[in-house]
C-alpha positions as CSV (number, residue, x, y, z in Angstrom):
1,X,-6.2,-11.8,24.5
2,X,-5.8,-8.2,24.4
3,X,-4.0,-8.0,21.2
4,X,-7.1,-10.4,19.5
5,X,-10.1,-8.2,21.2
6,X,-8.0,-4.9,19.1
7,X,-7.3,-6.9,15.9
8,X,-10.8,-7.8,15.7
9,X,-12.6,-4.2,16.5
10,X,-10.0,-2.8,13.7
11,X,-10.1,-5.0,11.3
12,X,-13.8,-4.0,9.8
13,X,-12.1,-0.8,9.6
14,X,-8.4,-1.7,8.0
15,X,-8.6,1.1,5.4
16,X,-9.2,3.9,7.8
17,X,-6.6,2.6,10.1
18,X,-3.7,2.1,7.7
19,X,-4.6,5.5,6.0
20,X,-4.5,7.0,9.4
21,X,-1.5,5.3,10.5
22,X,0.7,6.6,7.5
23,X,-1.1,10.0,7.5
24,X,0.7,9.7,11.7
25,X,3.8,8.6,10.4
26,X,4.7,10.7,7.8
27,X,3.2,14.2,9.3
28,X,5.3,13.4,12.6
29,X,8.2,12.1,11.0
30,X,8.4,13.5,7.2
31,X,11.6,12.4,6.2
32,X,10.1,8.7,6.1
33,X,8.5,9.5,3.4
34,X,11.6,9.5,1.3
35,X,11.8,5.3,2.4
36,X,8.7,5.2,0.4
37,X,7.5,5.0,-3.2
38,X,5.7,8.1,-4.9
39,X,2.6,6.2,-5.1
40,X,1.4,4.0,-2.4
41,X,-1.0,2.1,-4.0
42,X,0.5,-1.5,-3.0
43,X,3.2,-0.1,-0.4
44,X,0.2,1.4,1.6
45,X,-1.4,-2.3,2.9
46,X,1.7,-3.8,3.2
47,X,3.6,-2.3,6.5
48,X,0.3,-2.1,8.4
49,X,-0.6,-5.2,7.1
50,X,2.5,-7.1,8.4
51,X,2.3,-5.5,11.8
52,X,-0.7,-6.4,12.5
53,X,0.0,-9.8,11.1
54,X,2.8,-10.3,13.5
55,X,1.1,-9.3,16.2
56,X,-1.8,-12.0,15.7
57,X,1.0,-14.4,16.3
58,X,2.5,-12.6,19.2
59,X,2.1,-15.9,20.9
60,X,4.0,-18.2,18.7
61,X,7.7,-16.9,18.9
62,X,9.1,-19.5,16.3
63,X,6.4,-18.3,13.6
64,X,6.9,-15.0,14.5
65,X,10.8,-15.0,14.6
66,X,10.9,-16.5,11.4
67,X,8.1,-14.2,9.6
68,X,10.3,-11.0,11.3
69,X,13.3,-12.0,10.3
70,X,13.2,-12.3,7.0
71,X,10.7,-9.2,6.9
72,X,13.9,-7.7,8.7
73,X,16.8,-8.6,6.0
74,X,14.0,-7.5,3.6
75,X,13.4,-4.2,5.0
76,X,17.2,-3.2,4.1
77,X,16.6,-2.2,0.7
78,X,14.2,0.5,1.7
79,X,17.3,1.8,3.9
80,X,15.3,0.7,7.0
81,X,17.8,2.1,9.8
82,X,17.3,0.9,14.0
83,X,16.1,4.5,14.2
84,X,13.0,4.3,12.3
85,X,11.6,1.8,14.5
86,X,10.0,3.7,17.8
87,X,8.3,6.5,14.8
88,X,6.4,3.0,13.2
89,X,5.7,2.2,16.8
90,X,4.2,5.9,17.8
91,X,1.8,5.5,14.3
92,X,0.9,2.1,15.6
93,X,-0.5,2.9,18.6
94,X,-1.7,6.4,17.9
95,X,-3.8,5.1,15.0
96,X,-5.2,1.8,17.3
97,X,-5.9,4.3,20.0
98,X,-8.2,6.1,17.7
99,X,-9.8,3.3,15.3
100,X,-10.2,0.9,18.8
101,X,-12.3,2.7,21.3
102,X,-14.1,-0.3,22.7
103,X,-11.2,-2.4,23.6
104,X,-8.2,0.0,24.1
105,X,-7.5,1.3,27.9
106,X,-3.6,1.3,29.5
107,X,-3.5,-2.2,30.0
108,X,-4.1,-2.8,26.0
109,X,-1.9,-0.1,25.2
110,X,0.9,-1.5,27.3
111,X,-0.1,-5.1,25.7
112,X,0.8,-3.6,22.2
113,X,3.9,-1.5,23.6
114,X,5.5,-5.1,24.6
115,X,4.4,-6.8,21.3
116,X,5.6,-3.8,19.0
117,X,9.1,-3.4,21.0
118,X,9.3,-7.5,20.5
119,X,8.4,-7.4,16.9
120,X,11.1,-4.5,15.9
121,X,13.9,-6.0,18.1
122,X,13.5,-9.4,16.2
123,X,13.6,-7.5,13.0
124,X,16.4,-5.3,14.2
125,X,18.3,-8.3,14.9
126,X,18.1,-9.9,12.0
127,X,18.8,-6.8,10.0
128,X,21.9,-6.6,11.9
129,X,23.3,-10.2,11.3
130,X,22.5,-9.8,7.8
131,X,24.2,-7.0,7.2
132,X,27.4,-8.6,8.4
133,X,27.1,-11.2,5.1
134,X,25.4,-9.6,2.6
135,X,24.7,-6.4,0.9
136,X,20.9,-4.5,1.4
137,X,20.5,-5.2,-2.5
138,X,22.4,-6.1,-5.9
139,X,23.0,-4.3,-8.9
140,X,22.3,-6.7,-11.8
141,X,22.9,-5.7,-15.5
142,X,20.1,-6.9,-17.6
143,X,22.1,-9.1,-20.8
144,X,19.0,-10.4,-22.2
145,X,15.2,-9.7,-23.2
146,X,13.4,-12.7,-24.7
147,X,9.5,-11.9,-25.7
148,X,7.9,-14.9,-25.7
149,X,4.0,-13.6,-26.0
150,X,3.2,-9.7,-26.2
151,X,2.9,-9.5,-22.6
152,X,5.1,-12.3,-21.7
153,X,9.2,-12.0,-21.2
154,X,12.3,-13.9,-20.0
155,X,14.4,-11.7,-18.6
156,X,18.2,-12.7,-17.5
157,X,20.3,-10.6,-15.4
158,X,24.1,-10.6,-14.4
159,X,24.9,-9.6,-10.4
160,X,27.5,-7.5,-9.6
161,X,28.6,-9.8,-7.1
162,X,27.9,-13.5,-6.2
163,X,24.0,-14.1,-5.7
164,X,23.2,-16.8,-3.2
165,X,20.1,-18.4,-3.8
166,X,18.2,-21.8,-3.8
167,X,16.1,-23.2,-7.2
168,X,12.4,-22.6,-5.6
169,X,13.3,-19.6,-3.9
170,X,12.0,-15.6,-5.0
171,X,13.7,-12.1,-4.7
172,X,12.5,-9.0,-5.3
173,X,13.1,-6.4,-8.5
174,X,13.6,-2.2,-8.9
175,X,13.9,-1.4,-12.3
176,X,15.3,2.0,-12.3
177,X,12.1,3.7,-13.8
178,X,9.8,3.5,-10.6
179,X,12.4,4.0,-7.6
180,X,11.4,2.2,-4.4
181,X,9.0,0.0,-6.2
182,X,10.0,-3.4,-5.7
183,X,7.8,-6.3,-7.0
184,X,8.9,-10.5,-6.0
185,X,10.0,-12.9,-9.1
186,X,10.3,-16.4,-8.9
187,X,14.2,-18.0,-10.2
188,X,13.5,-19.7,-13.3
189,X,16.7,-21.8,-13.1
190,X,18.2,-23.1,-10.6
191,X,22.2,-21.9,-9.9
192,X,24.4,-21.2,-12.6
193,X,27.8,-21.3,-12.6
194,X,28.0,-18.1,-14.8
195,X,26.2,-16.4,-12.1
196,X,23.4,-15.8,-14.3
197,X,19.6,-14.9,-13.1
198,X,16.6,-15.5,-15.2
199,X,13.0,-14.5,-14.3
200,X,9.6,-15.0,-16.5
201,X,7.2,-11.9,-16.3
202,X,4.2,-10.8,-17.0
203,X,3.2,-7.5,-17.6
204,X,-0.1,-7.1,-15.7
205,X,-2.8,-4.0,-16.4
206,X,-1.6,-0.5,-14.4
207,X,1.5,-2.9,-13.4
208,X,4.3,-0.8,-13.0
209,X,7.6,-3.0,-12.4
210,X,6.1,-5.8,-14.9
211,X,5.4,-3.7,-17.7
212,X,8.5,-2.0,-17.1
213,X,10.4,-5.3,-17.3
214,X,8.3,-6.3,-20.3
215,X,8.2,-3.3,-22.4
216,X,10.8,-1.5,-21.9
217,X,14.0,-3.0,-20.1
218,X,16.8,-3.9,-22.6
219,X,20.0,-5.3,-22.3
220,X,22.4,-3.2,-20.0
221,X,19.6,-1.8,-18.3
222,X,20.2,-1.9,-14.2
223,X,18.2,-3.5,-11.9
224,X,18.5,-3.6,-8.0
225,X,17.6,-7.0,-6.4
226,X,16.8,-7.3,-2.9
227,X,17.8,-11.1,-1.0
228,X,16.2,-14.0,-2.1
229,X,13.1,-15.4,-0.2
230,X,11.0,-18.5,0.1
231,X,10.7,-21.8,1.3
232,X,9.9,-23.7,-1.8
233,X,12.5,-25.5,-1.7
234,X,14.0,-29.2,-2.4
235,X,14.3,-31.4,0.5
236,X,17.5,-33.5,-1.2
237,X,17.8,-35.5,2.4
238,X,14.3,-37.5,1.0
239,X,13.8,-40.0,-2.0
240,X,10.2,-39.0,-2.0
241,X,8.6,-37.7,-5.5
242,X,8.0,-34.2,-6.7
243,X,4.3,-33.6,-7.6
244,X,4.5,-30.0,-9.2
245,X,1.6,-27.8,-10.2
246,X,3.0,-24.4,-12.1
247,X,0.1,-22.3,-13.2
248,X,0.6,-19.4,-15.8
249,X,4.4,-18.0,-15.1
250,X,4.0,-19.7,-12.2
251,X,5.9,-22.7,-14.3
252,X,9.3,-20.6,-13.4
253,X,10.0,-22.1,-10.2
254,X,8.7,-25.3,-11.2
255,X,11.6,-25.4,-14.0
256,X,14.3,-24.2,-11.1
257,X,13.2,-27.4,-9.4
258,X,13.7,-29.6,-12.1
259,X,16.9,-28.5,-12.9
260,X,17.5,-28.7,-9.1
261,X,16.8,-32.4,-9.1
262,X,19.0,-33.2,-12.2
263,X,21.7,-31.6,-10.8
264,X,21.7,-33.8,-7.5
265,X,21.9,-36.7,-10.1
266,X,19.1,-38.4,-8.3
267,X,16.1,-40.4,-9.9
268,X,13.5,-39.0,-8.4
269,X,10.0,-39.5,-10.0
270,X,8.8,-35.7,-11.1
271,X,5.5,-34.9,-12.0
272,X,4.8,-31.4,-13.6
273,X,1.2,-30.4,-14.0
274,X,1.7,-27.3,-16.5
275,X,-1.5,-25.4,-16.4
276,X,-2.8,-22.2,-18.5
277,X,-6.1,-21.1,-19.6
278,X,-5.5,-21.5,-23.5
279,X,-2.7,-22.9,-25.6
280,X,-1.3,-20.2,-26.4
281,X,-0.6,-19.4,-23.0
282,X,1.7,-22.2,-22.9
283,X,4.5,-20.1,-23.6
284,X,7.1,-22.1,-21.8
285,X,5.8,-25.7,-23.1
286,X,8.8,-26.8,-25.8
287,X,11.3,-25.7,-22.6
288,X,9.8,-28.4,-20.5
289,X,9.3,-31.2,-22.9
290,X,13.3,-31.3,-23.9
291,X,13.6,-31.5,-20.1
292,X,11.2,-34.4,-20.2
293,X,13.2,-36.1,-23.5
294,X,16.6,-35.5,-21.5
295,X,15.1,-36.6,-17.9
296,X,13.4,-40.1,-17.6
297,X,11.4,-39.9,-14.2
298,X,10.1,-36.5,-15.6
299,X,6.9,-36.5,-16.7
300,X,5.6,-32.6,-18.1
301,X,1.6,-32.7,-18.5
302,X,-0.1,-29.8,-19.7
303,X,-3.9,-28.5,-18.9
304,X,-5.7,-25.8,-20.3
305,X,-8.6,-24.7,-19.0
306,X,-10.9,-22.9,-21.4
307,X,-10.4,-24.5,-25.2
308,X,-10.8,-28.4,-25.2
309,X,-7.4,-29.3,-27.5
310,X,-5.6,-32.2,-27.3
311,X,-4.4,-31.2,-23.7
312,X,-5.7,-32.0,-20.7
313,X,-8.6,-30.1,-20.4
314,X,-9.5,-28.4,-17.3
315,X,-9.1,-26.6,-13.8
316,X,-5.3,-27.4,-12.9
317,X,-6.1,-28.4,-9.5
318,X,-9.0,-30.8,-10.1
319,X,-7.2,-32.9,-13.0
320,X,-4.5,-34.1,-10.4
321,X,-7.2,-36.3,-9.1
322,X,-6.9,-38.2,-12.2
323,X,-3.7,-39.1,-11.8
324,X,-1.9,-40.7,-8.6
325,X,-2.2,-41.7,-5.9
326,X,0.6,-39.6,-4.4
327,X,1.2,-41.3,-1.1
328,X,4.9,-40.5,-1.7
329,X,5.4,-37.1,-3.2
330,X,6.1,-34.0,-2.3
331,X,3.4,-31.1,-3.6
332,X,4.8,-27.7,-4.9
333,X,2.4,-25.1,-6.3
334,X,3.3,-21.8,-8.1
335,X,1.2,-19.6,-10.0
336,X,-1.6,-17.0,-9.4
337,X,-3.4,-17.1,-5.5
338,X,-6.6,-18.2,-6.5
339,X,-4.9,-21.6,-8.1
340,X,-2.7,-22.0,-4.9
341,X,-5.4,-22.1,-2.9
342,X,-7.8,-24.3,-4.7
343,X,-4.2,-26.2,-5.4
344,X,-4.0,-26.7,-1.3
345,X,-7.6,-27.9,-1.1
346,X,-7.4,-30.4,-3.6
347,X,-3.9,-32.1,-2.9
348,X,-5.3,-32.3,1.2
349,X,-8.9,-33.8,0.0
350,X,-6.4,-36.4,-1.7
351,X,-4.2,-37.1,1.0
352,X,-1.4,-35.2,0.6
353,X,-0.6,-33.9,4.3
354,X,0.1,-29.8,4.8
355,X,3.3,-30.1,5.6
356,X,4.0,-31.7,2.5
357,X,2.7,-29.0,0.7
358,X,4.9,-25.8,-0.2
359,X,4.6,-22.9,-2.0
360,X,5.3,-19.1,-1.7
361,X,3.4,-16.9,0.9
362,X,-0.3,-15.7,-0.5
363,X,0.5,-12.1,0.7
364,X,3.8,-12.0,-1.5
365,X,1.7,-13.9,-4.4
366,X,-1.0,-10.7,-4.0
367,X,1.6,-8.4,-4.3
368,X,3.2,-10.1,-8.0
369,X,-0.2,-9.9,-9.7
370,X,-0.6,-6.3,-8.7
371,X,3.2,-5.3,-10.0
């Protein structure tokens, strides 16, 4: 209760309190400011953001243990040491004490003390039992650049050292031009057995990693990955179907999964609404169709939005209602936020239940279309 009354007399206030709280942090302690990147544009929400985050589900300790942890394992590529914790915790409260007059007294601050030394021990933890497996990030030699529209590249990358992920999942990306900026990237294929990792990008306006990648990576360029992430995964323990919306280069994922499924050798129906807004746009379109030719419960239906062709013609989410019914599929959605979440309305106000429904995080979606 304490924790809610503070959240909700800071949050009409958010940008004073996370400038404050780094202006704390990095005055008090300014050798954290190496951890971060030159420009805070992004990077600047993002800490506060998850703190304060975690703390709204102080209450619910397996949310909370898993959002931590992987926050955590992620936190080792900034070089996040046990040490650094108790300086985040000071900023914390000094900048709540100051932005949350009306709520804060010694029982509110010894409320948040608990909450903050629960958050960083989870994270600690699970930093720590990371570490014992798996590197805080990967070198990965770039070995090819494929354009496929002027702001639109497939980029493939070789690890230095064996890469465990799952088709569905994410990682993050430094390219060696903007140090400590890291932006997420969907797997466009599911495991390899050369070891090979493949990612569709975009280069969005004033995006730094994503026109980097785009524009100017070439082949034996080095990248740093950080671990993969993400719970889009395939349930292989279920015959149910796989009803797949991939907006934009949100399609990446969407193609991991199908190769996931034709891998497990089991005929599952798959449905793959391909969306974009003209068909241009369509860059990865002749990819999924030989899929289709080589797979038959595939089926690969493209939508665009804004030119009537002889697509499907219209707003991704909203032309799944002419299809179906879905009573036994599984929904994945990938592409920009605003689709996901439309995406989410529509497959509920059809009948597909929310825990049917996966895709990535909308705070780690914000953070791709600003990189």
């Amino acid at each position: 209760m304490l924790i809610r009354r503070t959240l909700s007399e800071v949050e009409p206030v958010a940008d004073k309190v996370t400038s404050y709280f780094y202006a704390l942090l990095f005055i008090r302690h300014p050798d954290l400011r190496a951890l971060f990147p030159a420009a805070m544009d992004v990077q600047r929400d993002r800490l506060f953001t998850a703190l304060l985050a975690a703390a709204r589900h102080a209450d619910d300790t397996a949310t909370l243990t898993a959002y931590l942890g992987r926050l955590g394992r992620g936190h080792r590529k900034y070089g996040t040491l046990p040490s650094h914790y108790p300086a985040v915790g000071e900023a914390l409260i000094g900048a709540l004490t100051r932005y949350a007059p009306g709520t804060w007294n010694a029982a509110t601050e010894a409320a948040w003390v608990r909450v903050y030394t629960a958050i960083s021990q989870i994270m600690i933890d699970a930093a720590a039992e990371d570490e014992a497996t798996s590197p805080a990030w990967w070198h990965a030699e770039v070995v090819s650049h494929e354009r496929r529209t002027p702001d639109i590249a497939v980029v493939s990358v070789r690890p230095d050292q064996p890469y465990p992920f799952l088709a569905g999942q994410y990682t993050s990306l430094e390219t060696p031009w903007w140090p400590r900026v890291w932006r997420h990237y969907s797997f466009s294929a599911a495991p390899r057995s050369d070891g090979l990792l493949s990612f569709h990008v975009k280069a969005v306006p004033a995006g730094w990693v994503s026109n980097a990648l785009v524009h100017r990576a070439r082949p034996g360029d080095v990248l740093r990955l950080g671990p993969p992430a993400g719970s889009m995964i395939v349930d292989h323990t279920t015959d149910n179907g796989l009803l797949c919306l991939g907006g934009g280069t949100g399609i990446a994922p969407i193609k991991a999964l199908v190769e996931d499924i034709a891998e497990h050798g089991r005929r599952r129906p798959v449905d793959v609404f391909y969306g974009a807004r003209h068909d241009g746009d369509l860059y990865d379109i002749d990819t999924m169709l030989r899929l289709q030719r080589s797979h038959p419960w595939l089926s690969v239906r493209p939508v665009v939005s804004d030119s009537p062709t002889r697509r499907l013609s219209g707003q991704l989410p909203h032309v799944i209602r002419q299809y179906g019914p879905w009573p036994a599929y599984d929904a994945y959605l990938s592409g920009p936020p605003g689709m996901i979440r439309s995406g989410v309305s529509a497959l509920k106000g059809i009948g597909i239940p929310p825990h049917r429904i996966r895709h990535d995080e909308i705070d780690e979606l914000m953070a791709r279309t600003r990189g």
